[in-house]
C-alpha positions as CSV (number, residue, x, y, z in Angstrom):
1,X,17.3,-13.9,34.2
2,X,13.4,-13.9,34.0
3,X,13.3,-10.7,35.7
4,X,15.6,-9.6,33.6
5,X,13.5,-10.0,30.7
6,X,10.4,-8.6,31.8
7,X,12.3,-6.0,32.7
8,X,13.2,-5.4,29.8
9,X,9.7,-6.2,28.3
10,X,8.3,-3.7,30.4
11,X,10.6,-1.0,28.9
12,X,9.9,-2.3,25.1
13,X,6.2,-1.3,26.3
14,X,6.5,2.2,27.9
15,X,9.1,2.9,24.6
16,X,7.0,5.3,22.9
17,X,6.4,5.4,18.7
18,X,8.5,7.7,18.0
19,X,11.5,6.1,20.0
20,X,13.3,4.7,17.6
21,X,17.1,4.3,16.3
22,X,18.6,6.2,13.0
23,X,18.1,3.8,10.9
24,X,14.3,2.8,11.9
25,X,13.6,6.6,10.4
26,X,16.3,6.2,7.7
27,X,13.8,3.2,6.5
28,X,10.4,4.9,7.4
29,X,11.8,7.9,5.1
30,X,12.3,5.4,2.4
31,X,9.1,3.6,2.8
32,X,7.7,7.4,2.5
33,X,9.2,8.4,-1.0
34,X,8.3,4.8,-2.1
35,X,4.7,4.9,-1.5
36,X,4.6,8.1,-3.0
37,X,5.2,6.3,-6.4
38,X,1.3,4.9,-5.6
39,X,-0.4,8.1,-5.4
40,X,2.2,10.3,-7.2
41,X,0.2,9.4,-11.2
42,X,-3.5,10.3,-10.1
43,X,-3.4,14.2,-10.2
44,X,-1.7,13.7,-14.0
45,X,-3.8,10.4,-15.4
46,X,-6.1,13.0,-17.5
47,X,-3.1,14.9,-18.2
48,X,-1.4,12.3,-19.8
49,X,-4.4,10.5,-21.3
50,X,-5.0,14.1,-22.8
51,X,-1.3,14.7,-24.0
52,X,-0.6,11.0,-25.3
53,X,-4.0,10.7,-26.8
54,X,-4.4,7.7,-24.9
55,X,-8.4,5.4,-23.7
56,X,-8.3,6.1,-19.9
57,X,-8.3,2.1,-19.7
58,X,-4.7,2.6,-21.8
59,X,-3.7,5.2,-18.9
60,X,-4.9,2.5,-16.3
61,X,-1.8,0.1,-17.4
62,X,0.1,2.8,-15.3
63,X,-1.5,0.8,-12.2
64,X,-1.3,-2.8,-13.7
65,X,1.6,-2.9,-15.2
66,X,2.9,-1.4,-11.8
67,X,1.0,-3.5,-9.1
68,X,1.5,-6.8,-11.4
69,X,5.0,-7.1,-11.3
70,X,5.3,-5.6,-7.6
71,X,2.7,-9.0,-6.6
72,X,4.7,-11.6,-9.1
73,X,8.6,-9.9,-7.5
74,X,7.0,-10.3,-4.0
75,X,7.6,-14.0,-4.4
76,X,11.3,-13.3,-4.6
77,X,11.8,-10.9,-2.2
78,X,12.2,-13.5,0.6
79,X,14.9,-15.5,-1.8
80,X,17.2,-12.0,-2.6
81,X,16.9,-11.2,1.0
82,X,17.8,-14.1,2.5
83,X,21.1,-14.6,0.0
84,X,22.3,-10.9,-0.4
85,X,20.9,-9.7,3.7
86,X,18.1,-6.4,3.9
87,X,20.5,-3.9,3.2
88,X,21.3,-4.6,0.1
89,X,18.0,-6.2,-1.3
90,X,16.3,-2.6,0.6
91,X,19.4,-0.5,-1.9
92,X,18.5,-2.7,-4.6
93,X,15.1,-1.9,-4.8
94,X,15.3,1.8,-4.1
95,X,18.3,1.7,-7.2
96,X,15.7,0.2,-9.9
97,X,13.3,2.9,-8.5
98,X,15.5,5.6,-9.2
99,X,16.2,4.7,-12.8
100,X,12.7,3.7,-13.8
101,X,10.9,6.6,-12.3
102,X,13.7,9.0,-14.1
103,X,13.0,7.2,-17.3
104,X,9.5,7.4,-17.0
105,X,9.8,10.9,-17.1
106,X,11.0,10.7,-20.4
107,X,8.6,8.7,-22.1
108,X,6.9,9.4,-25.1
109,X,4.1,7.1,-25.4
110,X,2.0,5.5,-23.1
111,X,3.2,2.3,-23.6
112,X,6.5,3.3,-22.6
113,X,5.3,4.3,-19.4
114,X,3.7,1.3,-18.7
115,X,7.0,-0.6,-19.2
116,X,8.8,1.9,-17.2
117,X,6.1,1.5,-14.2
118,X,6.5,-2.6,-14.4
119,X,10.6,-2.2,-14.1
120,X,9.3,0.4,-11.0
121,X,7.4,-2.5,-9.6
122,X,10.2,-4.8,-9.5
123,X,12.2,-2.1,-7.2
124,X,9.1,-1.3,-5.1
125,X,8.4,-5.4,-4.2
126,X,11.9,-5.5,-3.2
127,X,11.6,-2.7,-1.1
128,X,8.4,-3.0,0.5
129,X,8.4,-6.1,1.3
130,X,11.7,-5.7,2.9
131,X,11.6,-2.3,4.6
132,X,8.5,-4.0,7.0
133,X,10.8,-6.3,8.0
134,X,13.4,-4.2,8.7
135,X,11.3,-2.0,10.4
136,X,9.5,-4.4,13.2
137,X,13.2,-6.0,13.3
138,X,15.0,-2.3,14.5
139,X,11.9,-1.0,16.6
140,X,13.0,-0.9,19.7
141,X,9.3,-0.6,20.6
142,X,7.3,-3.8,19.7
143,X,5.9,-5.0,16.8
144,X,2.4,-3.5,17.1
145,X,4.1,0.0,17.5
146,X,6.6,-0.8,14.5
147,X,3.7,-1.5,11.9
148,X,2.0,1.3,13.3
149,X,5.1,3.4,12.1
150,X,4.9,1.6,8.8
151,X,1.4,2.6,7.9
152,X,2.2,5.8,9.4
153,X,4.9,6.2,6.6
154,X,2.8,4.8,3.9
155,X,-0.1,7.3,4.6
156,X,2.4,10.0,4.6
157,X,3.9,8.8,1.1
158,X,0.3,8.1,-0.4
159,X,-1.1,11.9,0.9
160,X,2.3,13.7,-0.3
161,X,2.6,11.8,-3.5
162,X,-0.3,13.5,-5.1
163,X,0.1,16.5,-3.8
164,X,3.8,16.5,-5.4
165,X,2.2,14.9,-8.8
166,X,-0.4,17.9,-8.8
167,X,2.3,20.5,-8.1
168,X,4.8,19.0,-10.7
169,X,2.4,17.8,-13.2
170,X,1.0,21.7,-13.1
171,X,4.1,22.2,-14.8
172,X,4.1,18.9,-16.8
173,X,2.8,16.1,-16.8
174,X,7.0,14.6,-16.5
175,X,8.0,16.6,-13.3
176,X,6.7,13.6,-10.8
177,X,8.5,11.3,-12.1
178,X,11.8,12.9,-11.9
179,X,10.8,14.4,-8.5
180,X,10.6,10.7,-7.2
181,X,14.0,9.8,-8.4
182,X,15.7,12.4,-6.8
183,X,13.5,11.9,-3.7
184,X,14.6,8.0,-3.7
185,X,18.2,8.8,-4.7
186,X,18.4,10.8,-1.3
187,X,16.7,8.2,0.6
188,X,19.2,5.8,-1.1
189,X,22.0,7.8,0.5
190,X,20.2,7.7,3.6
191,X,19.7,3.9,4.1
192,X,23.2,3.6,2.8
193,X,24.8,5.6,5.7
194,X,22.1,5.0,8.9
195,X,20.9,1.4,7.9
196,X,23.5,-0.9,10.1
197,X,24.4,-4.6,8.4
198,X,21.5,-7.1,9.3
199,X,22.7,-10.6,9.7
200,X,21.0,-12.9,6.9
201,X,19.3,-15.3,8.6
202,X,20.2,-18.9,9.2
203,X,17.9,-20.4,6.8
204,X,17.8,-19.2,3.4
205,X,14.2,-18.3,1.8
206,X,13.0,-20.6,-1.0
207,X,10.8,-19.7,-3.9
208,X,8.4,-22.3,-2.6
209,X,8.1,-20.5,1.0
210,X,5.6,-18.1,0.0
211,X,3.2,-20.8,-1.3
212,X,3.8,-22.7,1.6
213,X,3.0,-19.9,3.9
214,X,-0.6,-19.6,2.1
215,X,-1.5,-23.3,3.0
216,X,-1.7,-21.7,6.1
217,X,-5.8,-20.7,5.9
218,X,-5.5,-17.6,8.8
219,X,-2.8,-16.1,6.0
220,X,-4.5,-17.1,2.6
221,X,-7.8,-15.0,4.2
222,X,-6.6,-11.6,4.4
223,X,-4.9,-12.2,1.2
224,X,-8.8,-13.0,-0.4
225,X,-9.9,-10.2,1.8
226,X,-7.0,-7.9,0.4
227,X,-7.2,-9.4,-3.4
228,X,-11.2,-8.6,-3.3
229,X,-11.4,-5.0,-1.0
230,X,-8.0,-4.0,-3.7
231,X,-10.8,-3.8,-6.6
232,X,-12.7,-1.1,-4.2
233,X,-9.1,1.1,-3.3
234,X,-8.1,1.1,-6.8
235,X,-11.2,2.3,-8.4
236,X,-11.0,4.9,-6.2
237,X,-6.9,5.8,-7.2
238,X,-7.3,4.7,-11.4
239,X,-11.1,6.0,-12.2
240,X,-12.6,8.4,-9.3
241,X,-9.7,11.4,-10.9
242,X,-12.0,11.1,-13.7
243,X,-14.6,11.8,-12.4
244,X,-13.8,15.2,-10.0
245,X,-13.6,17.5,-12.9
246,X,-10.4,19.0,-11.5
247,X,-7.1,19.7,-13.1
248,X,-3.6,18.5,-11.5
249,X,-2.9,20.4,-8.8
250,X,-7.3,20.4,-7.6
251,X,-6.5,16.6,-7.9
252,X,-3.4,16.7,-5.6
253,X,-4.9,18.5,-3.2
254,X,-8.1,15.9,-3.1
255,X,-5.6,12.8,-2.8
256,X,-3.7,14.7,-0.2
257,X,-6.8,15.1,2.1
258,X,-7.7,11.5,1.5
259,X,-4.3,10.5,2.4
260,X,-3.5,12.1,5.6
261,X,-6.9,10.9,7.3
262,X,-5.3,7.4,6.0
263,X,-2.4,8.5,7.8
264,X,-4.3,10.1,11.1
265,X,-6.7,6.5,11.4
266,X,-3.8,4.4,10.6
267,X,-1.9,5.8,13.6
268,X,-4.3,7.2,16.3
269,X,-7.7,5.4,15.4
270,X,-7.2,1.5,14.7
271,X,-5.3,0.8,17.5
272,X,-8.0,2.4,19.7
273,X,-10.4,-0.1,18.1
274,X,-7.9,-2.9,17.7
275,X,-8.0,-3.3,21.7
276,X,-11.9,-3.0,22.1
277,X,-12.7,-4.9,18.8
278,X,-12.1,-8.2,17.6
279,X,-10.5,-7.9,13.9
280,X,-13.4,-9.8,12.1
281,X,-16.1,-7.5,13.7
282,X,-13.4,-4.3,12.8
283,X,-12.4,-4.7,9.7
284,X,-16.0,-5.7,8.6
285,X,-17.3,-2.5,9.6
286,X,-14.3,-0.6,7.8
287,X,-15.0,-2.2,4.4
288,X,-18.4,-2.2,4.6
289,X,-18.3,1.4,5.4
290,X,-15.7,1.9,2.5
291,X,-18.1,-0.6,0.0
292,X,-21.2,2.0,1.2
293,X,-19.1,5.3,0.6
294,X,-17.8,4.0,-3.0
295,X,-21.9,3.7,-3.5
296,X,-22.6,7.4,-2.7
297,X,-20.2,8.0,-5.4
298,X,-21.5,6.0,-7.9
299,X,-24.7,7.9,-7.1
300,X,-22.7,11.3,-7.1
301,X,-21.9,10.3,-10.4
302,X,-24.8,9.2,-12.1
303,X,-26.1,12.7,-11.1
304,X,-23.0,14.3,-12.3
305,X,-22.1,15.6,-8.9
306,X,-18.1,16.2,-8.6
307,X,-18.5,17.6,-5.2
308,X,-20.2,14.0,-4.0
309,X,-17.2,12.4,-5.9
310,X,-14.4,14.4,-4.0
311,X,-15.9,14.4,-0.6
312,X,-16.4,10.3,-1.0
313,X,-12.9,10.2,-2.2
314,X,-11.6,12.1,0.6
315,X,-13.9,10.4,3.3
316,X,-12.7,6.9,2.0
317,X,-9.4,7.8,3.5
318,X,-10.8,7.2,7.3
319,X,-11.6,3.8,6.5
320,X,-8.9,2.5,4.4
321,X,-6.0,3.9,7.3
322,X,-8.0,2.1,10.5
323,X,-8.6,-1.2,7.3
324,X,-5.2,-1.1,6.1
325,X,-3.0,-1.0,10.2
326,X,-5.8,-3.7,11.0
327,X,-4.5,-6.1,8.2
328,X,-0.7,-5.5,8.3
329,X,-1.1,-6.5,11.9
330,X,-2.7,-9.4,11.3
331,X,-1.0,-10.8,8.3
332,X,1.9,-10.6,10.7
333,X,0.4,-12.7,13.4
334,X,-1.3,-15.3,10.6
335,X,1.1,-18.0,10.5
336,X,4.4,-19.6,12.2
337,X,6.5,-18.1,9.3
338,X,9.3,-15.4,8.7
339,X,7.4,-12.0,8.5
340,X,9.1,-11.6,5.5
341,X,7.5,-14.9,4.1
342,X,4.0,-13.8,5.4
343,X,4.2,-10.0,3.8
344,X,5.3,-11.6,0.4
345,X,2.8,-14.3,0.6
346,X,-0.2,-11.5,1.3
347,X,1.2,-9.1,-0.8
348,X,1.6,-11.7,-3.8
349,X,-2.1,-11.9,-3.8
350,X,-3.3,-8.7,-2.3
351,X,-1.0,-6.7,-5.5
352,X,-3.0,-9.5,-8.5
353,X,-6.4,-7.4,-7.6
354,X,-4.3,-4.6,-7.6
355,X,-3.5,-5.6,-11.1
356,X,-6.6,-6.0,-13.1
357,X,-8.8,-3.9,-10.6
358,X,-7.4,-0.3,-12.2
359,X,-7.5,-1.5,-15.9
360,X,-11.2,-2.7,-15.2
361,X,-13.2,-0.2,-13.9
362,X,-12.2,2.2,-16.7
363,X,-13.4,-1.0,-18.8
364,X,-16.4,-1.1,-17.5
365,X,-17.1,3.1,-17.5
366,X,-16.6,2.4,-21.8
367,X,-18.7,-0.7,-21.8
368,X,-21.1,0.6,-19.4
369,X,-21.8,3.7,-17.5
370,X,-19.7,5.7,-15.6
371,X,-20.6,5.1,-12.6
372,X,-20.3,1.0,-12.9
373,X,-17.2,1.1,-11.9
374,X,-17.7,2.9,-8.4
375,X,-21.0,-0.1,-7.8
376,X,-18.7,-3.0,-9.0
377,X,-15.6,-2.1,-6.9
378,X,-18.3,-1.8,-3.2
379,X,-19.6,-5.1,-4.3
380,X,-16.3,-6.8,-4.7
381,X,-15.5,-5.1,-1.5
382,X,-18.7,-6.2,-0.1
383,X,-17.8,-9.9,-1.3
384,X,-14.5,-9.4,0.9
385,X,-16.8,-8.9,4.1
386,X,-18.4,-12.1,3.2
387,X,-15.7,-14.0,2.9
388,X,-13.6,-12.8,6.0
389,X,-17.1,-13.2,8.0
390,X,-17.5,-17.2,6.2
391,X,-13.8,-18.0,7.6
392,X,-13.6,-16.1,10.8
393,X,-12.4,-19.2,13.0
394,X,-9.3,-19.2,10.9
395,X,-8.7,-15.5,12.3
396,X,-9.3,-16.1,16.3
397,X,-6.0,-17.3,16.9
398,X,-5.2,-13.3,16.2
399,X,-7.4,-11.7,18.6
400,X,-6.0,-13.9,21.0
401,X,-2.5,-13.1,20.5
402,X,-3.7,-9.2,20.2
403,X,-5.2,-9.4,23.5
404,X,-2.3,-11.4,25.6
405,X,-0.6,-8.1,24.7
């Protein structure tokens, strides 16, 4: 028997990435088109600021509205799964994206928008937080490899959605939207014909698990961490397409370059420097390095350099991909919980800074100067370091677990 299994751990080892059943890529196609819906707004966010006659802060509610109900549903997530089983809470979600993305196409105000982005946060928490699940559950590869699949397919969403938004919203301002409802409709259909039935689990997930899972200090960490670096990412995706002096499709292109070297460091980099690295010493330097590059670009624009501005954008990508596969990985290794519980714990407080972070660095750029925003998200990012540095003993129980494997 215990040859057997390490048999059978040996071949879970040698299985390479891209080994994986139907319905691991049925999944990973979904998780794609959904994280599109991140990226998919910033090549139109003049546009419609422009069109609606709307404050950029006003166009910044896209983000908030979007990321505050996605963090408030992930505490639910857990409950609907557990009752109604992955398939159908993964369908669910991907169904409420559909319809809200379609109707936020045919808005005519910014505040409708808004609404229609907070009723496409509700679907994206139920996915997200799912689809993880679901994905290190059907690897046939291991865990580590799984996430790295995962961040694989959110780098690919988050470089593609732009470039879709710029292409669409060269035409209008509309076309993304509807081009992500037809997008998820087909990856509905996909999920519904490759994704097998998961058993629920045993125990059913309470509304209280999440909060429970945060007592756990290794998990409430990286959700500071996450919460405080979210203020430095989202200045960069709500406020730096401001500041490039490019129109839709210049602005796709930019995100799309920023996105695939999210995608390339999220895959081939960080887990090069997960094995040689402990996370602390890793993820300090990536966010330090990303709270230093949003600095150049406050410089770039104080000086009125767009070139500085897109190149920082762009650049930012390295750092975020290696930051972001470092995290996941962690946050799944953080506590004795369901990694369903631990993803909606973290992502509950990660998506709060994702919240307010968008709506106040345009705040600041109208109270201010336009390049406060760029200075105040690297500090908060900076504040991250601090804090992850200040509680590092909660975090060694990880790189011991990382390097038993």
């Amino acid at each position: 028997m215990s040859a057997n299994h390490s048999e059978l751990e040996r071949r879970k080892e040698k299985a390479g990435l891209l080994n994986q059943p139907k319905a691991v890529w049925a999944v990973a196609f979904a998780c794609v088109i959904s994280f599109m819906g991140l990226g998919l707004v910033d090549p139109i966010l003049p546009a419609i600021a422009e069109q609606l006659n709307a404050s950029k802060s006003q166009v910044s509610l896209l983000f908030t509205s979007y990321n505050l109900v996605t963090g408030v549903a992930m505490l639910i997530t857990g409950m609907v799964s557990s009752r109604v089983g992955v398939k159908w809470t993964l369908l669910t979600g991907i169904f409420f994206i559909v319809v809200f993305s379609f109707l936020g196409g045919t808005a005519d105000s910014v505040g409708g928008i808004v609404g229609y982005r907070a009723g496409w946060g509700l679907g994206n928490a139920l996915f997200i937080a799912t689809a993880l699940s679901a994905i290190v559950g059907l690897s046939v590869s291991g865990t580590a490899k799984a996430i790295i699949l995962y961040e694989a397919a959110l780098g690919v969403g988050i470089s593609v959605g732009p470039l879709l938004g710029g292409e669409l919203g060269s035409i209008s301002w509309r076309g993304p939207f509807f081009g992500v409802a037809v997008l998820m409709l087909i990856a509905f259909l996909s999920i519904t014909i490759l994704l097998p039935k998961i058993p629920k689990p045993k125990q059913r997930t309470t509304l209280a698990d999440p909060f429970k899972a945060l007592a756990y200090p290794s998990l409430l960490t990286l959700g500071i961490v996450a919460f405080l670096y979210n203020f430095g990412f989202f200045t960069l995706m709500a406020y730096a397409p401001y500041e490039m002096g490019l129109k839709e499709r210049g602005l796709g292109y930019v995100f799309f370059g920023w996105g695939m070297l999210l995608a390339l460091t999220s895959v081939f980099v960080a887990p090069w420097i997960q094995k040689r690295f402990s996370l602390v010493k890793s993820m300090s330097a990536m966010l330090t390095l990303f709270a230093l590059d949003l600095g150049v670009m406050a410089v770039g624009t104080y000086n009125h350099s767009h070139t500085t501005v897109i190149v920082g954008t762009i650049v930012a990508g390295i750092f975020l991909g290696i930051n972001n596969t470092l995290i996941t990985t962690a946050v799944m290794q953080a506590a004795p919980v369901e990694r369903s519980t631990a993803s909606a714990a973290y992502s509950f407080v990660r998506f709060l800074g994702g919240g307010i972070s968008p709506w106040l660095a345009n705040k600041l750029a109208e109270w201010f100067a336009p390049e406060i925003p760029f200075y105040f998200g690297g500090l908060m990012v900076l504040v991250g370091v601090f804090v992850l540095i200040g509680r590092r003993l909660h975090l060694k129980h990880i790189d011991r677990t990382a390097a038993a494997h």
